[in-house]
LUMKOL-953214 format. One record per residue: residue number from 1; z negated, x negated, y negated of N, C-alpha, C in turn; residue in one letter. Coordinates in pm, whole numbers, plus 32768, in hexadecimal, padded with zeros to 4 digits. Atoms other than C-alpha are relative to their C-alpha. Layout:
N
@pos = NUM&n_w = Z&n_u = X&n_v = Y&ca_w = Z&ca_u = X&ca_v = Y&c_w = Z&c_u = X&c_v = Y&code = a
...
This chain:
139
@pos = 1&n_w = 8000&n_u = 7FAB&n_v = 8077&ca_w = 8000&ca_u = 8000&ca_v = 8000&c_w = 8000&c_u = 7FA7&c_v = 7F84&code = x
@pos = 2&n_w = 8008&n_u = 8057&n_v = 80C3&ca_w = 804D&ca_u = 7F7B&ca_v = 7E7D&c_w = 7FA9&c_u = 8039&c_v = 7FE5&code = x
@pos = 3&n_w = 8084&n_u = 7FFD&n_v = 804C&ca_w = 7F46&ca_u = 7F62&ca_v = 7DC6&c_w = 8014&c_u = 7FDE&c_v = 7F7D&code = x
@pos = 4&n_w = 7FF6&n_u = 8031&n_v = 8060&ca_w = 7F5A&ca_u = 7F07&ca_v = 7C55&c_w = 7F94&c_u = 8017&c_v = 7FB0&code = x
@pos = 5&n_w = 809D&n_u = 8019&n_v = 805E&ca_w = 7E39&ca_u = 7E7C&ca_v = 7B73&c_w = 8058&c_u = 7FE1&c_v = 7F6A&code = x
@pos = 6&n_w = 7FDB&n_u = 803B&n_v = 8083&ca_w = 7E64&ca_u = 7E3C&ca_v = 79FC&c_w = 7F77&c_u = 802E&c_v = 7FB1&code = x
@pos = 7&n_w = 8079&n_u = 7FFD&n_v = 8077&ca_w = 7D50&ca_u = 7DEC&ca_v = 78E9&c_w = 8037&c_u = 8045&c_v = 7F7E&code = x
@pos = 8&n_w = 7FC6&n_u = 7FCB&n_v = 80A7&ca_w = 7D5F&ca_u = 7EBE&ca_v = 77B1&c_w = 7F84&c_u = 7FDC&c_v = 7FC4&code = x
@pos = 9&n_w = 8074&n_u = 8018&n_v = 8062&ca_w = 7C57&ca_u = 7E7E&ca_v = 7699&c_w = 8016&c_u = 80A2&c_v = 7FB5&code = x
@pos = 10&n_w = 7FFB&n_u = 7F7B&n_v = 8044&ca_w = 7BE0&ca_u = 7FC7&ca_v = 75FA&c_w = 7FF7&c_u = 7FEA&c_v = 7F62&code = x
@pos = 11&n_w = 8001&n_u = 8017&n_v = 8097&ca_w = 7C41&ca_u = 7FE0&ca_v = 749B&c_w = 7FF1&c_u = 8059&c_v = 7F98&code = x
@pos = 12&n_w = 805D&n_u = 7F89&n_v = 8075&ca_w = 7BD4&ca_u = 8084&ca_v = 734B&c_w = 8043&c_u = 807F&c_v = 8029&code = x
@pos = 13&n_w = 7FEF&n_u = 7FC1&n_v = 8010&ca_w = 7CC0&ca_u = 8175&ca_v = 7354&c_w = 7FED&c_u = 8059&c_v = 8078&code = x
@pos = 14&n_w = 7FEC&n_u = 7FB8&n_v = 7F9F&ca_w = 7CB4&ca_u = 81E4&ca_v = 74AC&c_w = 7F53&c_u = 8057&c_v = 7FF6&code = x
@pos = 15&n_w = 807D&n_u = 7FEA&n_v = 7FD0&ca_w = 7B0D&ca_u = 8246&ca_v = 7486&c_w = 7FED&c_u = 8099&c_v = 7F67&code = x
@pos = 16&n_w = 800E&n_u = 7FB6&n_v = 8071&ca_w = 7A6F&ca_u = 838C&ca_v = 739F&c_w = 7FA9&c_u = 7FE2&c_v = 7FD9&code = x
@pos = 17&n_w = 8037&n_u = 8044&n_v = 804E&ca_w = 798D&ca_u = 8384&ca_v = 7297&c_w = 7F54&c_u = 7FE6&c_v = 804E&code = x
@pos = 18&n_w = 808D&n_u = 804B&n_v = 7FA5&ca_w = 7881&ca_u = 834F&ca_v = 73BA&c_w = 8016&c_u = 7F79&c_v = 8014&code = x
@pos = 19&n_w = 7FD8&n_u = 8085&n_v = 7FE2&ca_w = 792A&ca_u = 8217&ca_v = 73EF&c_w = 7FFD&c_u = 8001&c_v = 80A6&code = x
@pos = 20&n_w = 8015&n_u = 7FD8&n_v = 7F60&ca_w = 7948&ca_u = 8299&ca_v = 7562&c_w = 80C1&c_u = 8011&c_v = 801C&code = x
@pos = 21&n_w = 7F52&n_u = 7FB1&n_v = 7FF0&ca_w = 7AFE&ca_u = 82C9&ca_v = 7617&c_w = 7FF7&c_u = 8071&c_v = 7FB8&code = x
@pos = 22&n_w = 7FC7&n_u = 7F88&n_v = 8001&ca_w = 7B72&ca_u = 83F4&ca_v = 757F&c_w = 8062&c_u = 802D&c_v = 8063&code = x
@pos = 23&n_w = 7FDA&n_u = 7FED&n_v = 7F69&ca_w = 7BDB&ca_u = 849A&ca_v = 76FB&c_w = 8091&c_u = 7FE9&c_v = 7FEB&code = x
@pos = 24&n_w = 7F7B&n_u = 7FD8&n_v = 8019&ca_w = 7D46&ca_u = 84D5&ca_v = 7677&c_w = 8023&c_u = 7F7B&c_v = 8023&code = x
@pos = 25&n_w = 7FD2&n_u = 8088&n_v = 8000&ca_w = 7D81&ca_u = 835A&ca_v = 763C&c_w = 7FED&c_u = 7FB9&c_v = 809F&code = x
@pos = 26&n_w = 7FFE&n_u = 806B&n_v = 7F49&ca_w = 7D33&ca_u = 82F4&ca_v = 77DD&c_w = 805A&c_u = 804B&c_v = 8032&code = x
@pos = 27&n_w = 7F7A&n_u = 800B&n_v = 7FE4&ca_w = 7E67&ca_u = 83D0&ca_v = 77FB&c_w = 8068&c_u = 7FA7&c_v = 7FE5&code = x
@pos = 28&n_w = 7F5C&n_u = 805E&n_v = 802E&ca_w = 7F43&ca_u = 831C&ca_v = 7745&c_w = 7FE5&c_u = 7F8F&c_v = 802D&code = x
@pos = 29&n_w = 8007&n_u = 80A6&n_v = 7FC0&ca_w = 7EC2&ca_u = 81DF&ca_v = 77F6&c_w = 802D&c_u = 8015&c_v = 8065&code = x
@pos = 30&n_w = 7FEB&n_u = 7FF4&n_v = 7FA6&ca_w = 7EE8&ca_u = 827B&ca_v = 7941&c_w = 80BB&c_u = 800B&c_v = 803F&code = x
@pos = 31&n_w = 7F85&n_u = 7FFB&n_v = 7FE5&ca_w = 804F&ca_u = 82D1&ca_v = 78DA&c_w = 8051&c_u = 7F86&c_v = 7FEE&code = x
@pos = 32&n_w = 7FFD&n_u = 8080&n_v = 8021&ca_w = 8075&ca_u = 816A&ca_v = 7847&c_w = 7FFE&c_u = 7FB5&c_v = 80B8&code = x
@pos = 33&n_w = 7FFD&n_u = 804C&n_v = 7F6F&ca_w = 7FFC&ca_u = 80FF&ca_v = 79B9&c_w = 803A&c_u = 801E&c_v = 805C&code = x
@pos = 34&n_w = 7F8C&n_u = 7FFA&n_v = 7FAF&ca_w = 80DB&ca_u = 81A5&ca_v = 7A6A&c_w = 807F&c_u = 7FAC&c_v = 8002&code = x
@pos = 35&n_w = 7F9F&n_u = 802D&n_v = 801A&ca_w = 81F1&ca_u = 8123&ca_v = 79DC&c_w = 8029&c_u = 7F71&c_v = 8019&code = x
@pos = 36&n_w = 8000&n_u = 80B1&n_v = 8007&ca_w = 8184&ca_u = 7FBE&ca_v = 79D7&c_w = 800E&c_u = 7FDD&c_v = 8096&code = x
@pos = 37&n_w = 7FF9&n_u = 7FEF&n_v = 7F74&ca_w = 813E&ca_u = 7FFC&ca_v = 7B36&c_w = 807E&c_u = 8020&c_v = 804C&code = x
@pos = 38&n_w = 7F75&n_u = 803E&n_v = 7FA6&ca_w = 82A0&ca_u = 8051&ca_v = 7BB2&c_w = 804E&c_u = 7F61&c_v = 7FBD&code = x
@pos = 39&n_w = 7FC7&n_u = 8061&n_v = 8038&ca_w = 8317&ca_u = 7F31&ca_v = 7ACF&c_w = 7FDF&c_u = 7F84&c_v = 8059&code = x
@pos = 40&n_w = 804E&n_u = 8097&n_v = 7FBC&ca_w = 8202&ca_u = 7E25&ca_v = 7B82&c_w = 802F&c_u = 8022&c_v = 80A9&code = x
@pos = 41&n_w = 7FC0&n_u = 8001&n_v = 7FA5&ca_w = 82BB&ca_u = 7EC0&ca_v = 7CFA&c_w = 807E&c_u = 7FFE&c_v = 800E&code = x
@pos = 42&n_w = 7F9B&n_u = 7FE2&n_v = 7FD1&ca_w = 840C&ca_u = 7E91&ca_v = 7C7A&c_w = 804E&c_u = 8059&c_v = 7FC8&code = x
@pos = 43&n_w = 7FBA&n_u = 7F78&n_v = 8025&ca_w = 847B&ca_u = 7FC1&ca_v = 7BE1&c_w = 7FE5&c_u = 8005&c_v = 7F7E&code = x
@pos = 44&n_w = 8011&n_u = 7FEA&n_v = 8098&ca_w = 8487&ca_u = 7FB3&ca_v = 7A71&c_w = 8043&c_u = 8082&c_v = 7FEE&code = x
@pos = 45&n_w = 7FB0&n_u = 7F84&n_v = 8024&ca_w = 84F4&ca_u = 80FE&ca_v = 79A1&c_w = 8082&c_u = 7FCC&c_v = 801A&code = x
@pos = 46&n_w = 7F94&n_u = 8020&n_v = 8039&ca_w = 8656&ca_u = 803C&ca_v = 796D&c_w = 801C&c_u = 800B&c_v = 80BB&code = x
@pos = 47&n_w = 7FDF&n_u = 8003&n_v = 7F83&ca_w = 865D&ca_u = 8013&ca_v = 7AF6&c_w = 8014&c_u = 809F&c_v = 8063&code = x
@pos = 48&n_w = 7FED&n_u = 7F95&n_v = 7F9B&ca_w = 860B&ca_u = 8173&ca_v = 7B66&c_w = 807B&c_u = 8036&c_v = 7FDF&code = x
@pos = 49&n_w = 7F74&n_u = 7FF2&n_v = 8030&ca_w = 8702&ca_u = 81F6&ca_v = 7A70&c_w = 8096&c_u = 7FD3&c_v = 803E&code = x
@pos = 50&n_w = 7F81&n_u = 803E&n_v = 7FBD&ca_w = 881A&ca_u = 810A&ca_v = 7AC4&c_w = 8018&c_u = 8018&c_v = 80A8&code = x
@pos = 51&n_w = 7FC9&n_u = 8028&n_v = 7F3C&ca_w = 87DB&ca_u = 80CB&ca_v = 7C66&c_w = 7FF4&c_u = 8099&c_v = 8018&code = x
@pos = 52&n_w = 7FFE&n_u = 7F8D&n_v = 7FFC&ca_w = 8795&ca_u = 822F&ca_v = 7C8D&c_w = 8029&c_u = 806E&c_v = 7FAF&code = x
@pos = 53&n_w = 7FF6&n_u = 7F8E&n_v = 8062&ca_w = 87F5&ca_u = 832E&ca_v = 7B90&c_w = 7F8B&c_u = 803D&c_v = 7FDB&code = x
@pos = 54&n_w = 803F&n_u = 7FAF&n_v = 805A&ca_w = 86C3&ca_u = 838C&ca_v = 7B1C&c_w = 7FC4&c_u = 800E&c_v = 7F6C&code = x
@pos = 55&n_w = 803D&n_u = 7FFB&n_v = 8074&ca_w = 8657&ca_u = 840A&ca_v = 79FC&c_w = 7F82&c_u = 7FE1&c_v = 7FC3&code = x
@pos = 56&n_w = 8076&n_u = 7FF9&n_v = 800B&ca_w = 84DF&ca_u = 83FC&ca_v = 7A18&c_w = 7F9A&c_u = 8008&c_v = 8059&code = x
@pos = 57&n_w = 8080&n_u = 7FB2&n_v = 7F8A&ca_w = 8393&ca_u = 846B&ca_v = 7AC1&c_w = 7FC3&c_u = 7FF9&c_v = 7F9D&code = x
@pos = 58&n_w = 803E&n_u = 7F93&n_v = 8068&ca_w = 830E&ca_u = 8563&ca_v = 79E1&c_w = 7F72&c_u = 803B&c_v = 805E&code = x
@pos = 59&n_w = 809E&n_u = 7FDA&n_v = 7FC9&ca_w = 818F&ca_u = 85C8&ca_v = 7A1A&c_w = 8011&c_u = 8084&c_v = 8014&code = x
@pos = 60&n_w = 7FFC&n_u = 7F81&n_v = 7FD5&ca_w = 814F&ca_u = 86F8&ca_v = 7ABB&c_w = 7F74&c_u = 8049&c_v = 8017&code = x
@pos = 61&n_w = 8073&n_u = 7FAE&n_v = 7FFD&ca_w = 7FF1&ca_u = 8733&ca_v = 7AD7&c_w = 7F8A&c_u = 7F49&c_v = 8001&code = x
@pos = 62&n_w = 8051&n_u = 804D&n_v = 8026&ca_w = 7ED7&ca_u = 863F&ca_v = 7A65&c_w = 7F82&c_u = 7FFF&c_v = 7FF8&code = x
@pos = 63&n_w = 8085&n_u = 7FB7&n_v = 7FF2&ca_w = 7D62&ca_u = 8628&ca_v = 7A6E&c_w = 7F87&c_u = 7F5C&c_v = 7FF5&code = x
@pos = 64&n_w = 804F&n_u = 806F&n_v = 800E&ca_w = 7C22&ca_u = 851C&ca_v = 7A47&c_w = 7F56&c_u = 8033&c_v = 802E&code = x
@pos = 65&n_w = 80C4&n_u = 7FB6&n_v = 8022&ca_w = 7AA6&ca_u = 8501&ca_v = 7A93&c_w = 7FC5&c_u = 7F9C&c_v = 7FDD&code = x
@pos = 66&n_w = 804A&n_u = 807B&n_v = 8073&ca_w = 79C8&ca_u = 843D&ca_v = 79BD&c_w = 7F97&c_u = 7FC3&c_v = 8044&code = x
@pos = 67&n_w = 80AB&n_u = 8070&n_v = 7FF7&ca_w = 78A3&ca_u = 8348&ca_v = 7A1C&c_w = 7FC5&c_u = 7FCC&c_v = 7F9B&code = x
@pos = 68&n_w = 805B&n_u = 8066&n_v = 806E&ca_w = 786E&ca_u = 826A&ca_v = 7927&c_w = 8066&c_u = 7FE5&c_v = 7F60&code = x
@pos = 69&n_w = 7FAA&n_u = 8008&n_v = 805E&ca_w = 78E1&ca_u = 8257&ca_v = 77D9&c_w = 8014&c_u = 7F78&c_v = 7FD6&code = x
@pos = 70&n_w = 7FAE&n_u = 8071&n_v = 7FED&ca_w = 79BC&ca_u = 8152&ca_v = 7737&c_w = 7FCF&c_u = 7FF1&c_v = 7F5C&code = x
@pos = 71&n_w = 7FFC&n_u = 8005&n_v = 8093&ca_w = 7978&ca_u = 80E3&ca_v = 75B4&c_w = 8067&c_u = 7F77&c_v = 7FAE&code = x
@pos = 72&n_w = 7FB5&n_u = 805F&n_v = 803C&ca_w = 7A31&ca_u = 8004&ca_v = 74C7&c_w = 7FEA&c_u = 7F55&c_v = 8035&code = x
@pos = 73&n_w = 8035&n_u = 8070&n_v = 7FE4&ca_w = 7A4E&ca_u = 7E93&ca_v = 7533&c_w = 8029&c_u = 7FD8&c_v = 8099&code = x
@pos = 74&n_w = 7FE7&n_u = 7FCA&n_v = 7F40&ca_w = 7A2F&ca_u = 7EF1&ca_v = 76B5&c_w = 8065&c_u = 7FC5&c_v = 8053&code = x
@pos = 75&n_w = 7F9A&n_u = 8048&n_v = 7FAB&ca_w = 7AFE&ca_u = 7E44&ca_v = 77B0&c_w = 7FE6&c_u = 805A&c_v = 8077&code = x
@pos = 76&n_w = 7FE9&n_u = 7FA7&n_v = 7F9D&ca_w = 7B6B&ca_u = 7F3B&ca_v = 78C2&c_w = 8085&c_u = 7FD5&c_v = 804A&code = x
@pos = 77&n_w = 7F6F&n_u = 8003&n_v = 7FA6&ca_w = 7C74&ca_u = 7F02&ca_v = 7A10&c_w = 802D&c_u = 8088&c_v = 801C&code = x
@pos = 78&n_w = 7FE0&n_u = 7F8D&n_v = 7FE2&ca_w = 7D2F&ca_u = 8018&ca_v = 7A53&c_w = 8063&c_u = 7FCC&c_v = 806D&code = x
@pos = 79&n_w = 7F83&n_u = 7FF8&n_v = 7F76&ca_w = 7DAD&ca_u = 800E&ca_v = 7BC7&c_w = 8031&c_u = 8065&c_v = 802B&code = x
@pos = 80&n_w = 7F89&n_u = 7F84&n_v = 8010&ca_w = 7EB5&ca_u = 80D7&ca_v = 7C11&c_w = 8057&c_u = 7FFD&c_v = 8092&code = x
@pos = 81&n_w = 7FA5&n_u = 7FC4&n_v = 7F69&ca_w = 7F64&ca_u = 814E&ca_v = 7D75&c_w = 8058&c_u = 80B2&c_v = 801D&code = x
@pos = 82&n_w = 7FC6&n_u = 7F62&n_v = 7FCF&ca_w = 803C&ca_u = 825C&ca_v = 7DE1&c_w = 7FC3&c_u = 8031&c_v = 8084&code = x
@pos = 83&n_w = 806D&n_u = 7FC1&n_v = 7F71&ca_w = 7F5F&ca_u = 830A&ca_v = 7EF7&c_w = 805C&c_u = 8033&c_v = 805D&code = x
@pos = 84&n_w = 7F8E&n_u = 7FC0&n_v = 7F8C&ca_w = 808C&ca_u = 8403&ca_v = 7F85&c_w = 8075&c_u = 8013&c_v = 7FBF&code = x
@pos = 85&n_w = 7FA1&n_u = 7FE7&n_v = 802E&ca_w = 81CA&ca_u = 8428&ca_v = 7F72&c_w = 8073&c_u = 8079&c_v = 8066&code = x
@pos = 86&n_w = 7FB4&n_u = 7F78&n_v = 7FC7&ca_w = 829C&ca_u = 858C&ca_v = 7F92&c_w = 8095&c_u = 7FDB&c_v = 7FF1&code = x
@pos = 87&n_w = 7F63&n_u = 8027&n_v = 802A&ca_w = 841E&ca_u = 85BE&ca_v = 7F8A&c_w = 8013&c_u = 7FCD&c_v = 7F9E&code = x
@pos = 88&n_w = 7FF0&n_u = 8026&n_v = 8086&ca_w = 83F0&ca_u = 8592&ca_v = 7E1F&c_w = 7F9C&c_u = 7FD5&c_v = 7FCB&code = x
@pos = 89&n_w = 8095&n_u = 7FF9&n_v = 808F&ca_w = 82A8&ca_u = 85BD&ca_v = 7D7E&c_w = 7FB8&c_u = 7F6C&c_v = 8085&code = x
@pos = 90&n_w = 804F&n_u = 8077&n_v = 7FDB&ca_w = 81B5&ca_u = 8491&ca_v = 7DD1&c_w = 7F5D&c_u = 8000&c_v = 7F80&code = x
@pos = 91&n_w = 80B0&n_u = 7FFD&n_v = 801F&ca_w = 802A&ca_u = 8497&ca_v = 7D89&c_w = 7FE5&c_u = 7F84&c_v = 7FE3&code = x
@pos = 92&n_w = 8057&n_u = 8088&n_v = 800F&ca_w = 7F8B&ca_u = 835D&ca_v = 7CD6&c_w = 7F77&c_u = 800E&c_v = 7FBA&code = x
@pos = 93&n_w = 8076&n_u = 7FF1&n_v = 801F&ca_w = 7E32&ca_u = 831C&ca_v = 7CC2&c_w = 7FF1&c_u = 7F78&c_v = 7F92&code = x
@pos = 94&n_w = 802E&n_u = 8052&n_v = 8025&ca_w = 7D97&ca_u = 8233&ca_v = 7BA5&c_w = 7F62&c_u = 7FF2&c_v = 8019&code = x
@pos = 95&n_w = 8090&n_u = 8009&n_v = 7FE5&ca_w = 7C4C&ca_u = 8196&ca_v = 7BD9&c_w = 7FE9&c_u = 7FA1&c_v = 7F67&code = x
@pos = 96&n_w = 7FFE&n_u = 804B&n_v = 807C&ca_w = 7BD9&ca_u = 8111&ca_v = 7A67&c_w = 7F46&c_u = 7F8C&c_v = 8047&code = x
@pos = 97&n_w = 8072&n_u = 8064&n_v = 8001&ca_w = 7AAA&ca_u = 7FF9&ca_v = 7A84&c_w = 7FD6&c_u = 7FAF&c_v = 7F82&code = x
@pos = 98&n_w = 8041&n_u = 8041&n_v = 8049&ca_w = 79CE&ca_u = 7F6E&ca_v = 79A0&c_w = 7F80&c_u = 7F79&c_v = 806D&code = x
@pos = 99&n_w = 8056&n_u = 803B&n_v = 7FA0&ca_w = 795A&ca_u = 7E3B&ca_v = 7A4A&c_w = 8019&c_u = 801A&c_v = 80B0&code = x
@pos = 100&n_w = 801C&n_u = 7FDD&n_v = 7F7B&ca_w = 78FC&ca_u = 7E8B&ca_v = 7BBA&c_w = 7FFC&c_u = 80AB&c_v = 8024&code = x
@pos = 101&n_w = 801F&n_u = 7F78&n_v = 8001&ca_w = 78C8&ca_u = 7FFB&ca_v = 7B52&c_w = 8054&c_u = 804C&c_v = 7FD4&code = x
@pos = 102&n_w = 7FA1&n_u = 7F90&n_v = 8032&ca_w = 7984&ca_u = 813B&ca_v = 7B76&c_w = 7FD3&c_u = 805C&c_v = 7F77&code = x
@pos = 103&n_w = 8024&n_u = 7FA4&n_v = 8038&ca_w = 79A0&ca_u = 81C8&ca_v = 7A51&c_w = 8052&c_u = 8084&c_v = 7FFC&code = x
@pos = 104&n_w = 7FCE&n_u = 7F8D&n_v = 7FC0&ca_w = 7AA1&ca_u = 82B3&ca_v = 7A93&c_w = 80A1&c_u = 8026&c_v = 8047&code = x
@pos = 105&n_w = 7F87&n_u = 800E&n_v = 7F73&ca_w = 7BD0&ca_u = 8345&ca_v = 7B5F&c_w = 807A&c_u = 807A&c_v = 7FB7&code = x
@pos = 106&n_w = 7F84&n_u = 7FC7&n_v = 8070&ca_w = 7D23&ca_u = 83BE&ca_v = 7AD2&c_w = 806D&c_u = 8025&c_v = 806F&code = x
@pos = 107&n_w = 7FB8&n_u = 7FEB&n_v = 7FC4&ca_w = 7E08&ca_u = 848D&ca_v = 7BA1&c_w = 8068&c_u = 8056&c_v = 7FF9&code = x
@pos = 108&n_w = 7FA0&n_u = 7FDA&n_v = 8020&ca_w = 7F5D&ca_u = 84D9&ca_v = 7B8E&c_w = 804E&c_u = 804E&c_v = 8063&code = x
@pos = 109&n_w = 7FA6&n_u = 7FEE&n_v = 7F9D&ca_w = 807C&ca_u = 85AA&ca_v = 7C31&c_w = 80AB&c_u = 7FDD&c_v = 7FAA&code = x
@pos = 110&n_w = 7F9A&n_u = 803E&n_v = 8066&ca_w = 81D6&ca_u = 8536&ca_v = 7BAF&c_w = 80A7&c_u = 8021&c_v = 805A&code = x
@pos = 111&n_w = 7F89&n_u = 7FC7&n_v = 7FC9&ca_w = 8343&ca_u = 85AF&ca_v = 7C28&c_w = 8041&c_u = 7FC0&c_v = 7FC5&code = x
@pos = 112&n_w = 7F6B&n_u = 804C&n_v = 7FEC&ca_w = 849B&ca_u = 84C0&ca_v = 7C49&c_w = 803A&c_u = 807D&c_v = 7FBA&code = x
@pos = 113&n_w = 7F8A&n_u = 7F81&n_v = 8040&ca_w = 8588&ca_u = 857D&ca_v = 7B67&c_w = 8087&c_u = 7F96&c_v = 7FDF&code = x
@pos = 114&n_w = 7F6F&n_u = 8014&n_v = 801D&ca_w = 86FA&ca_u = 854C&ca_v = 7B2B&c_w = 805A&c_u = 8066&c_v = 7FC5&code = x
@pos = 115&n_w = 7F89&n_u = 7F95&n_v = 8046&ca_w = 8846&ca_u = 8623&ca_v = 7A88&c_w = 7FFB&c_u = 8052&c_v = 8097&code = x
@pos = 116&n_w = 7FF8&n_u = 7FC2&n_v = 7FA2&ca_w = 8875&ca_u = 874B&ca_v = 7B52&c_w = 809D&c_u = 801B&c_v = 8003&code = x
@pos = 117&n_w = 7F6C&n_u = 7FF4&n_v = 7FFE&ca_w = 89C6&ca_u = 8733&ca_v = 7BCC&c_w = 8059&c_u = 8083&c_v = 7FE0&code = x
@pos = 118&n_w = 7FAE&n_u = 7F97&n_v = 8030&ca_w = 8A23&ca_u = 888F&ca_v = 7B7C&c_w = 8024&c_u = 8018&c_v = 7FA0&code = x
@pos = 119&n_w = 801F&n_u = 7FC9&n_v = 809D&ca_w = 899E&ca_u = 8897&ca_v = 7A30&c_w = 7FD2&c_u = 7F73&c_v = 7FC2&code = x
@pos = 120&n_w = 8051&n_u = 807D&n_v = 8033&ca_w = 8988&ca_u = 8714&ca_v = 79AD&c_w = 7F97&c_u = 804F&c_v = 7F63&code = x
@pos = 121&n_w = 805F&n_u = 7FEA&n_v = 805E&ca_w = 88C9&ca_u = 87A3&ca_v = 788D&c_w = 7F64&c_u = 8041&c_v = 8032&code = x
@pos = 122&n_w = 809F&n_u = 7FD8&n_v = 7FA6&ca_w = 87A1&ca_u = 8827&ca_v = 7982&c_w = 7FCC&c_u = 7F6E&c_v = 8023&code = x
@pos = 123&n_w = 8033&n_u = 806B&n_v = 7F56&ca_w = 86AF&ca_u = 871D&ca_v = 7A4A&c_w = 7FEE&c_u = 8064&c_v = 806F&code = x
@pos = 124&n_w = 8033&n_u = 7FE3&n_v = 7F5F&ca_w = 867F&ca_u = 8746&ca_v = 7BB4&c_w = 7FA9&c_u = 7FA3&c_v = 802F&code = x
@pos = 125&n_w = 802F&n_u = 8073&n_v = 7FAE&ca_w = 8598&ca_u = 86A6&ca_v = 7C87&c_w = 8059&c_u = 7FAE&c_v = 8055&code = x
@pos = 126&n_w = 7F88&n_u = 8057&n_v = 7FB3&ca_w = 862B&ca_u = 8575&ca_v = 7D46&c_w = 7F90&c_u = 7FBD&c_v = 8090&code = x
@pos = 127&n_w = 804D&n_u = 8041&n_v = 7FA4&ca_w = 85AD&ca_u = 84F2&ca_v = 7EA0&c_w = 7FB8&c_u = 7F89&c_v = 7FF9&code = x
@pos = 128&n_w = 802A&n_u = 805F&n_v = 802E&ca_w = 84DA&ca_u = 83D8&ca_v = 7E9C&c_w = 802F&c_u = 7F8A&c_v = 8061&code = x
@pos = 129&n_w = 7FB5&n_u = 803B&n_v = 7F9A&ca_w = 8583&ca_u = 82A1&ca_v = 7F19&c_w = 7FD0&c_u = 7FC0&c_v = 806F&code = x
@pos = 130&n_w = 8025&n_u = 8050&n_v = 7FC4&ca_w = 8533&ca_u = 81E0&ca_v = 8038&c_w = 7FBA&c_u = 7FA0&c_v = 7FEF&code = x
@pos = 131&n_w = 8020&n_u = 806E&n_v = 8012&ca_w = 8535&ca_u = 80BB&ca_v = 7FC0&c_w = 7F70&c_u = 7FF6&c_v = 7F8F&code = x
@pos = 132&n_w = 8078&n_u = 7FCE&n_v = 8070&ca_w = 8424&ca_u = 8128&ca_v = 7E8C&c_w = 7F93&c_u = 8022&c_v = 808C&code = x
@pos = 133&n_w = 805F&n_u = 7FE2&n_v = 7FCE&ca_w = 835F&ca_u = 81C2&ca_v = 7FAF&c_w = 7FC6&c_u = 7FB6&c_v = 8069&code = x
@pos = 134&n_w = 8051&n_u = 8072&n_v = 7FBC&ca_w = 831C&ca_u = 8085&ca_v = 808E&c_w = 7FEF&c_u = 7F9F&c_v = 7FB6&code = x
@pos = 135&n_w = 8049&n_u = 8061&n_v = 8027&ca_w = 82E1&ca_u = 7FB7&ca_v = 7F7A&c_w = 7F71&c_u = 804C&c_v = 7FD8&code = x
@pos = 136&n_w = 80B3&n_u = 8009&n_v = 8051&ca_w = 81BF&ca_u = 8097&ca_v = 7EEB&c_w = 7FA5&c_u = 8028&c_v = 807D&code = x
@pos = 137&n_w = 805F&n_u = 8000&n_v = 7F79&ca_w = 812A&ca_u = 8129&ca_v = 804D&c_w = 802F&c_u = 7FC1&c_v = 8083&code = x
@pos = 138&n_w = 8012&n_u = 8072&n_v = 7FAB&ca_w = 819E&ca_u = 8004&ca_v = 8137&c_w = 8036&c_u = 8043&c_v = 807F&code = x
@pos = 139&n_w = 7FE2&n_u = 7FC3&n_v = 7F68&ca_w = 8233&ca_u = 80EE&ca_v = 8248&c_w = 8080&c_u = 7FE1&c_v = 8026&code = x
C-alpha cells in the first residue's frame, strides 16, 4: 500500500481568533494532500489528464474527527493513503500528527471523471486504471 507523509507548518492564516485550525482550512490541506500524493506515486494532474483522459477526481463526500488541536507555529505530518478502490470512486484516509500523536483523521470519497463521449460538455465517471491501482494498494 502507498503511503504518503509530508510536513506542513501551521500558519497565521490557516488558525481563528483562538489561535486554534479553523476546521475548513484541514480541508484544503487534505485536498492539497491528495494531490501531492498522486504526484509523489507518479501521477501528476498533467499525467492523469494526458495518459488517461481525465479530467479530475472531484470530492464526493468528505468528513473529519478532531483530537487535538493544532495552533499557529505547529508542525503537523499529514499521511495520506487510498484505503479502497471502486470502478471509479476511491476512499482516502488522512491521518494528521502532531509529534507521535493523533490529532486527527480526514476522510475522503473522490470519483475519476472524464468528457462523456456523448456529450463532451458533460463529465462521466472513468474507470480507475490498473496501473494507478497497484501502485496505491499493491495488488
Amino acid at each position: 500500500m502507498f503511503i504518503h507523509r509530508r510536513d506542513v507548518q501551521i500558519q497565521w492564516g490557516d488558525c481563528d481568533p483562538a489561535n486554534i485550525v479553523y476546521y475548513p482550512r484541514y480541508f484544503a490541506m487534505f485536498d492539497d494532500a491528495t494531490s501531492v500524493m498522486f504526484e509523489a506515486a507518479g501521477f501528476s494532474k498533467q499525467d492523469i489528464v494526458r495518459r488517461y483522459g481525465l479530467v479530475g477526481i472531484p470530492m464526493v463526500d468528505t468528513r473529519a474527527k478532531f483530537y487535538i488541536p493544532s495552533t499557529y507555529g505547529d508542525w503537523i505530518t499529514i499521511e495520506s493513503r487510498i484505503e479502497s478502490i471502486k470502478r471509479s470512486s476511491f476512499d482516502v484516509t488522512h491521518k494528521v500528527f502532531k509529534g507521535e500523536a493523533l490529532a486527527l483523521e480526514g476522510f475522503e470519497t473522490r470519483v475519476l471523471v472524464g468528457r462523456d463521449p456523448a456529450d463532451p460538455d458533460k463529465l462521466k465517471s472513468a474507470p480507475f486504471p490498473e496501473e494507478m491501482r497497484t501502485k496505491f494498494l499493491g495488488d
